[in-house]
C-alpha positions as semicolon CSV with decimal commas, in nm:
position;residue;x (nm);y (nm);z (nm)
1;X;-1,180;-7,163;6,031
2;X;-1,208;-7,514;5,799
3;X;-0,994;-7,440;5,495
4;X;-0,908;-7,803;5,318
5;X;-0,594;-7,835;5,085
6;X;-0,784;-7,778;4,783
7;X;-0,905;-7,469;4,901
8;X;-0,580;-7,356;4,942
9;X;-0,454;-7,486;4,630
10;X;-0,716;-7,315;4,426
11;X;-0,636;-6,950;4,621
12;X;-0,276;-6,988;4,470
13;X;-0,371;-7,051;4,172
14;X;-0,596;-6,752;4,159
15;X;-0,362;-6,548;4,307
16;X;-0,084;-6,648;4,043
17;X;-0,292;-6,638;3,739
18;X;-0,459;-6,316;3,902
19;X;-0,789;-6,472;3,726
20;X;-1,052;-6,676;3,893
21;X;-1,138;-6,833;3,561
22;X;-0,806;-6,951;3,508
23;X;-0,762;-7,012;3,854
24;X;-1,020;-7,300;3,852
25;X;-0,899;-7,423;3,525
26;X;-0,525;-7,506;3,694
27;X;-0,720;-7,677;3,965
28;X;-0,947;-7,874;3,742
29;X;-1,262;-7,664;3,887
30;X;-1,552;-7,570;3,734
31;X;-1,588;-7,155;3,704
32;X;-1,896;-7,185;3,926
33;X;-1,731;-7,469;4,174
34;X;-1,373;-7,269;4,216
35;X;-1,616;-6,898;4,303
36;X;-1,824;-7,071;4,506
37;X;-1,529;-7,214;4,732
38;X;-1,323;-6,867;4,699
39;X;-1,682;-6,703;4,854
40;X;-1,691;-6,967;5,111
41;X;-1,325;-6,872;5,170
42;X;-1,405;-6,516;5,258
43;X;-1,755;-6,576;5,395
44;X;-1,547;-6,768;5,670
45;X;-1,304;-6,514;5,718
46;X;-1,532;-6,239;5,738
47;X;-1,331;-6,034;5,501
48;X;-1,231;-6,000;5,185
49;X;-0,962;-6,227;5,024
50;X;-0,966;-6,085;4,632
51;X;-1,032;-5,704;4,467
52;X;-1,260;-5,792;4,158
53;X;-1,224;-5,538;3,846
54;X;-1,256;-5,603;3,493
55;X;-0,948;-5,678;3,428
56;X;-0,935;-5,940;3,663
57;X;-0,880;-5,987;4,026
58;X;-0,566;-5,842;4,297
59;X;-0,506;-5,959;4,660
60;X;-0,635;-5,781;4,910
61;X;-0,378;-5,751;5,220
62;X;-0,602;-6,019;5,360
63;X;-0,549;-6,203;5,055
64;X;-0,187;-6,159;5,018
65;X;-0,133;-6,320;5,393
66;X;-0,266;-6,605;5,286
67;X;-0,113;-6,690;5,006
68;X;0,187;-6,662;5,209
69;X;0,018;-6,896;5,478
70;X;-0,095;-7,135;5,224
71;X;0,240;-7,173;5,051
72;X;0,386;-7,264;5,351
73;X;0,134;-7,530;5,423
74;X;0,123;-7,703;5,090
75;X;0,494;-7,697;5,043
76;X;0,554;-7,865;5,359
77;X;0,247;-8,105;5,271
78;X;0,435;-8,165;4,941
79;X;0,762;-8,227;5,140
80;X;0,568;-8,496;5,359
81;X;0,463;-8,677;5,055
82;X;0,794;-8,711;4,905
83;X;0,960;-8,778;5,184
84;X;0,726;-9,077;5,255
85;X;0,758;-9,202;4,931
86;X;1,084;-9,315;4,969
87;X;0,975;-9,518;5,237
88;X;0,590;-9,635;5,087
89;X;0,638;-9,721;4,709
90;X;0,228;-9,709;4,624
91;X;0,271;-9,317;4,811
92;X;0,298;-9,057;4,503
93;X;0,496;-8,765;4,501
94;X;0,418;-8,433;4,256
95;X;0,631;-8,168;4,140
96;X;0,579;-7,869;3,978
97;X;0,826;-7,806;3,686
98;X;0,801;-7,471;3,518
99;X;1,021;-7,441;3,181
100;X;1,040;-7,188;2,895
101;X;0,947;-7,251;2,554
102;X;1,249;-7,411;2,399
103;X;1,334;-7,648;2,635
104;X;0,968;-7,784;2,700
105;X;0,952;-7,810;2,265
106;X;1,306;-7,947;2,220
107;X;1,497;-8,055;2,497
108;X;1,242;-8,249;2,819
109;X;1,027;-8,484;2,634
110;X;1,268;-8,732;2,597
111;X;1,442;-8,634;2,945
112;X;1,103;-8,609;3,139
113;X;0,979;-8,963;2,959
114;X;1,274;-9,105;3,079
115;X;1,226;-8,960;3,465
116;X;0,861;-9,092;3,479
117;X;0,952;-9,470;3,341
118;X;1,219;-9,472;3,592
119;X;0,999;-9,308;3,906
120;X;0,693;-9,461;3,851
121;X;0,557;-9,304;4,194
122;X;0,578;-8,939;4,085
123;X;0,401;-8,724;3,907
124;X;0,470;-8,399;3,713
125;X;0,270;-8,112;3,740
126;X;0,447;-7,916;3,372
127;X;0,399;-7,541;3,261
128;X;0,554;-7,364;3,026
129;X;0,703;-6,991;3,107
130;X;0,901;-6,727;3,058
131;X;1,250;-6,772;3,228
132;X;1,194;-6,440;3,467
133;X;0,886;-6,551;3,646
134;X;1,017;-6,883;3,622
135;X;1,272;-6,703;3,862
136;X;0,983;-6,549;4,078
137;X;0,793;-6,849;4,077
138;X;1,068;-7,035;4,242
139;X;1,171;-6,767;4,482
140;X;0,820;-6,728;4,573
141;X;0,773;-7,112;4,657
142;X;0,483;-7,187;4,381
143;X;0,707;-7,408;4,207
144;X;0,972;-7,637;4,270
145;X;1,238;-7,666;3,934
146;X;1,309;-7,451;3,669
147;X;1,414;-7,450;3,327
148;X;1,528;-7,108;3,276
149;X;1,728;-6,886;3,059
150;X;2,043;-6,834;3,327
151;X;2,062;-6,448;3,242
152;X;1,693;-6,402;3,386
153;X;1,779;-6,601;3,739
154;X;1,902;-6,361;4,052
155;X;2,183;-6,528;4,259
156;X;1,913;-6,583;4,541
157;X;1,814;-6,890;4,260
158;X;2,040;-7,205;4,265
159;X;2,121;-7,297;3,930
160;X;2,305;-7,621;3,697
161;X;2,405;-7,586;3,337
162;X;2,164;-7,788;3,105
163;X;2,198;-7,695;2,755
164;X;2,251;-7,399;2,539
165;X;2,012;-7,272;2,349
166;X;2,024;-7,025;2,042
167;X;1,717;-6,875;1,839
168;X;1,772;-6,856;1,493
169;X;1,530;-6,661;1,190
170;X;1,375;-6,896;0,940
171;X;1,327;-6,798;0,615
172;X;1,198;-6,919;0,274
173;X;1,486;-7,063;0,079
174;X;1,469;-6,818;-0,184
175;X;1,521;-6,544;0,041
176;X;1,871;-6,407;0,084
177;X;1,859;-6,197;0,367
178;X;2,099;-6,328;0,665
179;X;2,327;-6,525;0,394
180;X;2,640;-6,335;0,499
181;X;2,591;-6,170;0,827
182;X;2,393;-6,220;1,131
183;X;2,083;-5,981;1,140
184;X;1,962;-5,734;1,415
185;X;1,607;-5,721;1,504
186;X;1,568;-5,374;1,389
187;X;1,622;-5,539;1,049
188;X;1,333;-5,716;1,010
189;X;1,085;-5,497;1,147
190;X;0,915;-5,469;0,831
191;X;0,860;-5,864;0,791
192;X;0,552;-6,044;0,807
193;X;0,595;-6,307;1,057
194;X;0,463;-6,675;1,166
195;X;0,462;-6,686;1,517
196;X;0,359;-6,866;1,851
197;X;0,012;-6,796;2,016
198;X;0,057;-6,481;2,211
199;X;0,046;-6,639;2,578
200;X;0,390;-6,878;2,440
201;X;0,659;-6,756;2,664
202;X;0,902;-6,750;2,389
203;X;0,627;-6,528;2,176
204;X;0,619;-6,292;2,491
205;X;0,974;-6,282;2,501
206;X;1,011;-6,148;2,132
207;X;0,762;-5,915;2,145
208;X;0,897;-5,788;2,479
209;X;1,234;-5,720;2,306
210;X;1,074;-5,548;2,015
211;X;0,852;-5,317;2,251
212;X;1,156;-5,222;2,374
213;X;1,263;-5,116;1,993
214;X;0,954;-4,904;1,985
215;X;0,805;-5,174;1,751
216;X;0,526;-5,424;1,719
217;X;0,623;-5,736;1,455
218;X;0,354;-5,792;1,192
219;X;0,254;-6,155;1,250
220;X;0,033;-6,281;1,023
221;X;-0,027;-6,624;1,157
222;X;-0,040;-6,797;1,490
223;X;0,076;-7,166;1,479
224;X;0,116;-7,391;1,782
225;X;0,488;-7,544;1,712
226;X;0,777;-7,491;1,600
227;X;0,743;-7,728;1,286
228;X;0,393;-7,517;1,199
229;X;0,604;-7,195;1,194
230;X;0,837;-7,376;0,959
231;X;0,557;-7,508;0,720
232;X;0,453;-7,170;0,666
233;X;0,788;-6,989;0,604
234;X;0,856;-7,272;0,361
235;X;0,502;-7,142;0,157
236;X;0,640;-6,794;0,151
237;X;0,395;-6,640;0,420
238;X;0,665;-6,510;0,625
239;X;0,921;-6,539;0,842
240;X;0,993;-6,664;1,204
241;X;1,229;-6,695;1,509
242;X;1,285;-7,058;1,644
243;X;1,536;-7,218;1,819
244;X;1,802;-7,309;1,582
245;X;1,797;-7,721;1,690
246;X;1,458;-7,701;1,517
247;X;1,539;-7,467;1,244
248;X;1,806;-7,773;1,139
249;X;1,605;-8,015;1,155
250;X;1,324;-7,918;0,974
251;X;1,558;-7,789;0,676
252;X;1,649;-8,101;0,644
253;X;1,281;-8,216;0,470
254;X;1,173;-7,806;0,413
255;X;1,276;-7,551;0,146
256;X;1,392;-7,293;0,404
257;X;1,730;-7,146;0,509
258;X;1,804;-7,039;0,896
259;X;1,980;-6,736;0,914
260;X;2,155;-6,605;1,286
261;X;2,081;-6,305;1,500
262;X;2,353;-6,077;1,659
263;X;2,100;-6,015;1,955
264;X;2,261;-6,148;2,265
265;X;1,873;-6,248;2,381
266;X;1,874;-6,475;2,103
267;X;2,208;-6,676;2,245
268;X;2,085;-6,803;2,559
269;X;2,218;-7,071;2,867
270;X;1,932;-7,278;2,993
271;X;2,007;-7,380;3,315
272;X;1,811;-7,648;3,603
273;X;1,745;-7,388;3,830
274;X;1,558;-7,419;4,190
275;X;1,524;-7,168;4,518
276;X;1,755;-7,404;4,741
277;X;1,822;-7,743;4,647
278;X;1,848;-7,906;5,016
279;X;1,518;-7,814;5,060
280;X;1,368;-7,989;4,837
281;X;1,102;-8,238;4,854
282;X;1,295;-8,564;4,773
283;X;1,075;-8,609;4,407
284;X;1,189;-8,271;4,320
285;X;1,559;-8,361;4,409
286;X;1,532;-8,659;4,216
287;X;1,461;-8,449;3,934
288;X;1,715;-8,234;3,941
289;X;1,979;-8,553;4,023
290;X;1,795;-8,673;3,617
291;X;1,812;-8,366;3,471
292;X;2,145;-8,267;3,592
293;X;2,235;-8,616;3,427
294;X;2,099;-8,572;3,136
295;X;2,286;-8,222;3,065
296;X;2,611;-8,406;3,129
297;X;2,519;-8,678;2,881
298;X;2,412;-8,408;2,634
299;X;2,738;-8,261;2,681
């Protein structure tokens, strides 16, 4: 059996994004290169490692022990590197930060900026997610830190306070809803909205609430930030949900007014949040040592 690291690597991508397309994408593959390999993969095992539909693909039970083998294998390949790279300064060290929509847009840039300048020998491997498989990507071992919502993590998940974080509606400045009270969700059902593209984890996360209303919201326009969404409540095209650190600033050069929500989803604790923190491959623990930093200095 000759599997190499990137063969591996590729499978658990593929098995996360349960897409081969997308699989290959996350591992910098061409579609043909990454099918060709996940063949090879099976050919070699003489069975088969992924159920193909049109929806996409599943493990099989062949396919589900390896992920678990491969895990394993490039976590403590992962752990090597880091370790070493305390002791060899040209030896890099990766790790995989997932983080939710909010705190990728308003709160790491300037953190993670700082981290890289400072650790010149590691890399970071970003995505952006929703805060509950956040939670199952870290229990799970595909990532190593988390930037999560701290009502979505299980106590199995280690966690550190970071910021707070509150989501806030945005409307025109003409419009008076919200001026006196804070408004339910149920409220504004029948508003056209500007929101993220659909696969944004804070997009899922509204809509997921609002499924759970019975309702779908009408949005009317996809943007790709926070300051888009604000642009177009400003023309009059609708309304929209964004963090309220945004909503601030961008009132401060837009005609638009922020208004509050009495959903308790929309008042949420970020916290740093990883599976066990001894663990760690030392780049990943240097992370958390900056980040932990940096939510004391936001204090």
């Amino acid at each position: 059996m000759r599997f190499d690291l990137a063969d591996l690597r590729l499978f658990l991508h593929v098995a996360e994004a349960r897409s081969i397309t997308h699989g290959a994408e996350r591992s910098n593959l061409a579609l043909a290169s990454a099918s060709a390999r996940i063949r090879g993969m099976e050919a070699t095992l003489g069975v088969p490692l992924l159920l193909r539909d049109r929806r996409g693909v599943s493990l099989s039970p062949a396919g589900q022990n390896l992920v678990e083998h491969a895990r394993l294998i490039t976590q403590q390949v992962e752990r090597m590197r880091g370790d070493l790279s305390s002791f060899a300064r040209g030896l890099s060290g990766s790790v995989r930060l997932l983080s939710n929509t909010a705190a990728l847009s308003e709160h790491l840039p300037k953190v993670l900026a700082r981290f890289l300048a400072s650790n010149p020998t590691i890399s970071l491997d970003v995505e952006e997610r929703e805060s509950a498989d956040i939670a199952a990507a870290l229990g799970s071992g595909a990532a190593d830190v988390g930037i999560a919502s701290a009502a979505a993590l299980p106590d199995t998940i280690e966690q550190f306070p970071f910021r707070d974080d509150v989501l806030v509606l945005v409307v025109p400045q003409a419009d008076t809803i919200g001026r006196k009270r804070p408004l339910a969700l149920t409220e504004l059902i029948d508003r056209a909205f500007i929101g993220l593209p659909r696969e944004s984890a804070l997009q899922r996360h509204i809509a997921r609430h609002a499924a759970q209303l019975g309702a779908t919201l009408n949005v009317r326009a996809r943007v790709t930030s926070f300051e888009a969404i604000c642009r177009l409540v400003e023309s009059g095209a609708g309304v929209g949900i964004v963090p309220e650190v945004s909503a601030r600033r961008y009132r401060r050069s837009m005609r638009i007014e922020v208004a509050k929500l009495s959903e308790p989803w929309a008042m949420r604790r970020l916290s740093i949040c990883v599976r066990r923190l001894s663990t760690l491959p030392v780049p990943a623990q240097r992370l958390v040592e900056h980040l932990r930093a940096a939510a004391v200095g936001a204090g």
